[in-house]
C-alpha positions in Angstrom: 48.2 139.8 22.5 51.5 140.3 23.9 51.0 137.6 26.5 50.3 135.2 24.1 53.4 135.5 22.1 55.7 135.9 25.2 59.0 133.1 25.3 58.3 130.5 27.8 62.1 130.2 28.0 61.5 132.2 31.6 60.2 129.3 33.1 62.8 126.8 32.5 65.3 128.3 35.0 62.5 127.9 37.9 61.7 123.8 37.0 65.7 123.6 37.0 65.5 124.9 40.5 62.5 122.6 41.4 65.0 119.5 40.4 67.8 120.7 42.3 65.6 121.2 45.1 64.2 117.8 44.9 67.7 116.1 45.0 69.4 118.3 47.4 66.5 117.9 50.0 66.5 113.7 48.6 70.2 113.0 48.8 70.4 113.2 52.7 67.8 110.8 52.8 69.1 108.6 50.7 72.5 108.6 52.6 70.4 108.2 56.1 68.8 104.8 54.5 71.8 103.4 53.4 72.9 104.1 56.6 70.4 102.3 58.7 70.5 99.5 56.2 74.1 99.0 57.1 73.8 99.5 60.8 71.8 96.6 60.2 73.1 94.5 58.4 76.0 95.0 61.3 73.5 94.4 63.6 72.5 91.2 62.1 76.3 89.7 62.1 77.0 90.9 65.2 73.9 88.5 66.8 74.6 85.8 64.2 78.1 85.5 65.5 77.0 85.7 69.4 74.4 82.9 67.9 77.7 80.9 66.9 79.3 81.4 70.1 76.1 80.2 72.2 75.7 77.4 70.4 79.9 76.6 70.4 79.2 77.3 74.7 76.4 74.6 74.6 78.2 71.9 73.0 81.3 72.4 75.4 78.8 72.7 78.1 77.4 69.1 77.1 80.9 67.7 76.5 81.7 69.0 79.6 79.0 67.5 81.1 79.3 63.9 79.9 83.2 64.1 80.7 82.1 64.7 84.1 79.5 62.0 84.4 82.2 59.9 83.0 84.5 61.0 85.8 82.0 60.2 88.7 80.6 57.0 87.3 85.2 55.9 87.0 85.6 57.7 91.3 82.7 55.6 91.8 84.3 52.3 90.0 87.8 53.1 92.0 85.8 54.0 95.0 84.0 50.6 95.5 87.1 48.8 94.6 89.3 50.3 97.3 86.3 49.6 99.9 86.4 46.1 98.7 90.5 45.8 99.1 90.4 47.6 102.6 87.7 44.9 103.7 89.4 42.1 102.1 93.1 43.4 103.8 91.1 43.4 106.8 89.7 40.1 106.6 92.8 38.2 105.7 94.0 39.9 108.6 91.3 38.1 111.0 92.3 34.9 108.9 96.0 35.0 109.7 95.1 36.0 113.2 93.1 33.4 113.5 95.6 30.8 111.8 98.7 31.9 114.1 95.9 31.6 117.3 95.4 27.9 115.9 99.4 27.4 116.0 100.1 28.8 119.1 96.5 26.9 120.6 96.9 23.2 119.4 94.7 22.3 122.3 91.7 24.0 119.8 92.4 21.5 116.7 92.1 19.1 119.5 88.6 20.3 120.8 87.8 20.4 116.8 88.4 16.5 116.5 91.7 17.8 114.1 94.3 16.1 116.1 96.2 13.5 114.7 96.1 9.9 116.0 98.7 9.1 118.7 101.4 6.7 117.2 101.4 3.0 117.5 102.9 2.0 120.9 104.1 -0.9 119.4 107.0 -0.6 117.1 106.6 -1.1 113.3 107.8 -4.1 111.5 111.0 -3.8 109.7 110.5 -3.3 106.0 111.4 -6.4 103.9 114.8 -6.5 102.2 115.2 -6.3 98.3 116.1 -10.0 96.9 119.7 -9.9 97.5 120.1 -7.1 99.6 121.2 -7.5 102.9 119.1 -8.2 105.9 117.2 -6.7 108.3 118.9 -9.1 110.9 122.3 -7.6 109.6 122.9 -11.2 107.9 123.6 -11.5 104.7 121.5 -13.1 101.6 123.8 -14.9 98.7 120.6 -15.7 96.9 116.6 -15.6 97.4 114.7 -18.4 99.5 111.5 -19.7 99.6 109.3 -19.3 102.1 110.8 -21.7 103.9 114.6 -20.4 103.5 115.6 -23.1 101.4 117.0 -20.9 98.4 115.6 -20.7 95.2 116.7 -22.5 92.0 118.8 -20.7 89.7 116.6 -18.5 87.0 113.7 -18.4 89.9 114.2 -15.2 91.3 113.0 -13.4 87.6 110.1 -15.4 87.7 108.9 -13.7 91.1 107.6 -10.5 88.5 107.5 -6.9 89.9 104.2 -4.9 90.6 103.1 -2.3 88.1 101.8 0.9 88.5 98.4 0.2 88.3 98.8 -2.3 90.9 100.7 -0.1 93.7 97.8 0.6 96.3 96.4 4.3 96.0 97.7 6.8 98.2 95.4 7.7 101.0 92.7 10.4 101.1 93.5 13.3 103.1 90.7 13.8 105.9 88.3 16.1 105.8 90.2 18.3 108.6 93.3 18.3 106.7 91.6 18.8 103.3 90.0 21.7 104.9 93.3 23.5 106.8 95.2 23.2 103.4 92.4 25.2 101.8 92.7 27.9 104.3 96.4 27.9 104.4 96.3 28.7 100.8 94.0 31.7 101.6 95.7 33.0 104.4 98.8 33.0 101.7 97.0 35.2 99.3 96.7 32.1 96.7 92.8 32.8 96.0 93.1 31.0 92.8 94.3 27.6 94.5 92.3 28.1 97.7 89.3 28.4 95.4 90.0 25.2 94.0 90.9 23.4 97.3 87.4 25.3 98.8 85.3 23.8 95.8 87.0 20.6 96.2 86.7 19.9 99.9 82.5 21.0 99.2 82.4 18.3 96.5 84.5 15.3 99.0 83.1 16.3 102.0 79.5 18.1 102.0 78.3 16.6 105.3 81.5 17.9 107.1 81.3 19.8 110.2 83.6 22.2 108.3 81.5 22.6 105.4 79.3 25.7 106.3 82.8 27.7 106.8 84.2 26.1 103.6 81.1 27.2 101.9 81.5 30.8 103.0 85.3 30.8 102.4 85.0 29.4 99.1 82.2 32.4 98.6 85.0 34.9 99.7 87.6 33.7 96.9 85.1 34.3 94.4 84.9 37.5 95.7 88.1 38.4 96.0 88.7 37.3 91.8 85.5 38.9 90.7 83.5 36.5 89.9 80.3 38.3 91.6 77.5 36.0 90.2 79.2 32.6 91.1 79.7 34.7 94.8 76.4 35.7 94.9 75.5 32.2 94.8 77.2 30.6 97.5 76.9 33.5 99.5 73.3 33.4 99.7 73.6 29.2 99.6 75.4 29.9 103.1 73.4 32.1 104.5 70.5 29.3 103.7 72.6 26.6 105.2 73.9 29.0 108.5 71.6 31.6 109.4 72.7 32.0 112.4 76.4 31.2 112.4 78.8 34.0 113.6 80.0 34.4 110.0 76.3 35.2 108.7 76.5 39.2 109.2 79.6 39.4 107.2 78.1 37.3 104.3 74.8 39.5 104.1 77.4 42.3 103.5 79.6 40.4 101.3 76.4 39.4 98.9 75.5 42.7 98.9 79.1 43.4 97.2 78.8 40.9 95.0 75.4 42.1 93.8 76.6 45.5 93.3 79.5 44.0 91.5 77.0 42.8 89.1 75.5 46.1 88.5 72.3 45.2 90.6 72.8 48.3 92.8 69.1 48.6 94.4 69.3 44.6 95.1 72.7 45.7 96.9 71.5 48.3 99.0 68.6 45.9 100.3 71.1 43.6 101.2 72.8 46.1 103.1 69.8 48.0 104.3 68.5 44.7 105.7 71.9 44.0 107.8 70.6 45.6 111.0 67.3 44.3 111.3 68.4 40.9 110.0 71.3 40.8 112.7 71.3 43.8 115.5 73.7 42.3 117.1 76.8 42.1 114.4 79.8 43.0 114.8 81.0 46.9 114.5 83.8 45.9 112.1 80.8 44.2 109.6 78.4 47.7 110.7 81.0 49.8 109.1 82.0 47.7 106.4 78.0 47.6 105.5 78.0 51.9 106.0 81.1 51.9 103.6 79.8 49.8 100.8 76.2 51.4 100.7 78.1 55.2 100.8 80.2 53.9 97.8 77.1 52.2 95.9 75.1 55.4 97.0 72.1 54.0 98.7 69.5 55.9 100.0 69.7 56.7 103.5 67.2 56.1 105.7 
């Protein structure tokens, strides 16, 4: 009986103590979570931001990159053009020597059928005097004559008319030798616009000319030299068609390959230049290393 009437007060202390227990023993745990929860969350930004900076590296990686092929494809540009200007220099050079050798050798343009006519043995007529003017016998004329000498009737002379323009007889067309050294005076000059013209026009007045294979060629080589590389292409290959075999024919399979890889047709090039030894095994060194120079510069595969 006393049992069942004892205070149950006793045992309130002892669940106190239970609670205590439970959140002393869970409040280090707690902490440790948090903990680990913020190490990760640490964690997370720390690979986010080395995320950011991989993908910052990559696109200065690929700007890099294209600023580089941009580079090489402009060394290439400059490259080809400075082969083309050292070949050029060096042709010009072989065109004034060959111009001074013509000078100083005037028994060549002889050989060549350019040598002018011997003059008249005979002594030209005088010209006829102006009405009025004196004459060519010294004597003087007080007014015009007939044909006879008798002189003419006053108000006559203004009937005699004067010729016009249209009338005068046309001045006479140069030959197709001197046609053809003006041309390539104006090259040797540097005048590539002008010796163009004069090239294109001596093809179109004289196409059966002896001269017309190297006018063809030359006229090719101007169109070159301005960068017009289809128009070059053209007569190039038109020469090499006409002349096969001429002396000038190495140097024009290399100069159509420039032109073609002035046009962007770079395989079409290196065939052109590829071709130069087994189309003439006999050219010059000067053209063998202009062809090396020009397929390093277009970067043709070697063989």
């Amino acid at each position: 009986m006393t049992d069942r009437f004892a205070s149950p007060w006793p045992k309130a202390p002892l669940a106190v103590c239970l609670v205590a227990a439970g959140l002393f023993l869970a409040g280090p745990a707690f902490a440790q979570s948090r903990q680990q929860q913020q190490a990760a969350a640490a964690a997370q930004a720390q690979a986010d931001a080395q995320q950011d900076r991989i993908e910052a590296l990559q696109r200065q990686l690929t700007d890099a990159t294209a600023e580089n092929e941009n580079l090489q494809h402009q060394l290439m540009d400059a490259q080809r053009e400075i082969a083309r200007l050292r070949a050029m220099v060096g042709n010009l050079a072989q065109v004034n020597q060959d111009a001074v050798a013509a000078i100083q050798n005037p028994n060549a343009a002889t050989q060549t059928g350019s040598a002018a006519p011997a003059p008249d043995a005979s002594p030209s007529p005088p010209p006829p005097s102006a009405p009025g003017g004196p004459r060519a016998d010294n004597s003087d004329m007080n007014g015009a004559a007939d044909a006879g000498g008798k002189p003419l009737p006053p108000g006559a002379q203004g009937q005699l008319g004067t010729l016009t323009e249209r009338e005068l007889p046309a001045p006479p067309m140069p030959t197709a030798d001197d046609a053809y050294a003006n041309a390539r005076t104006l090259l040797v000059n540097g005048q590539y616009a002008e010796a163009e013209e004069a090239f294109s026009d001596f093809l179109q007045r004289y196409p059966n000319a002896s001269t017309a294979a190297d006018a063809r060629f030359w006229y090719a080589f101007t169109l070159l030299a301005r960068n017009n590389y289809q128009d070059a292409a053209s007569n190039f290959v038109r020469y090499l068609q006409a002349a096969p075999n001429s002396p000038r024919a190495p140097e024009a399979q290399v100069r159509l390959g420039m032109s073609l890889a002035g046009m962007g047709q770079t395989q079409q090039a290196c065939g052109a230049y590829a071709n130069l030894p087994r189309r003439y095994p006999n050219a010059p060194r000067n053209i063998r290393d202009l062809a090396a120079r020009e397929a390093h510069t277009a970067h043709c595969p070697t063989a």
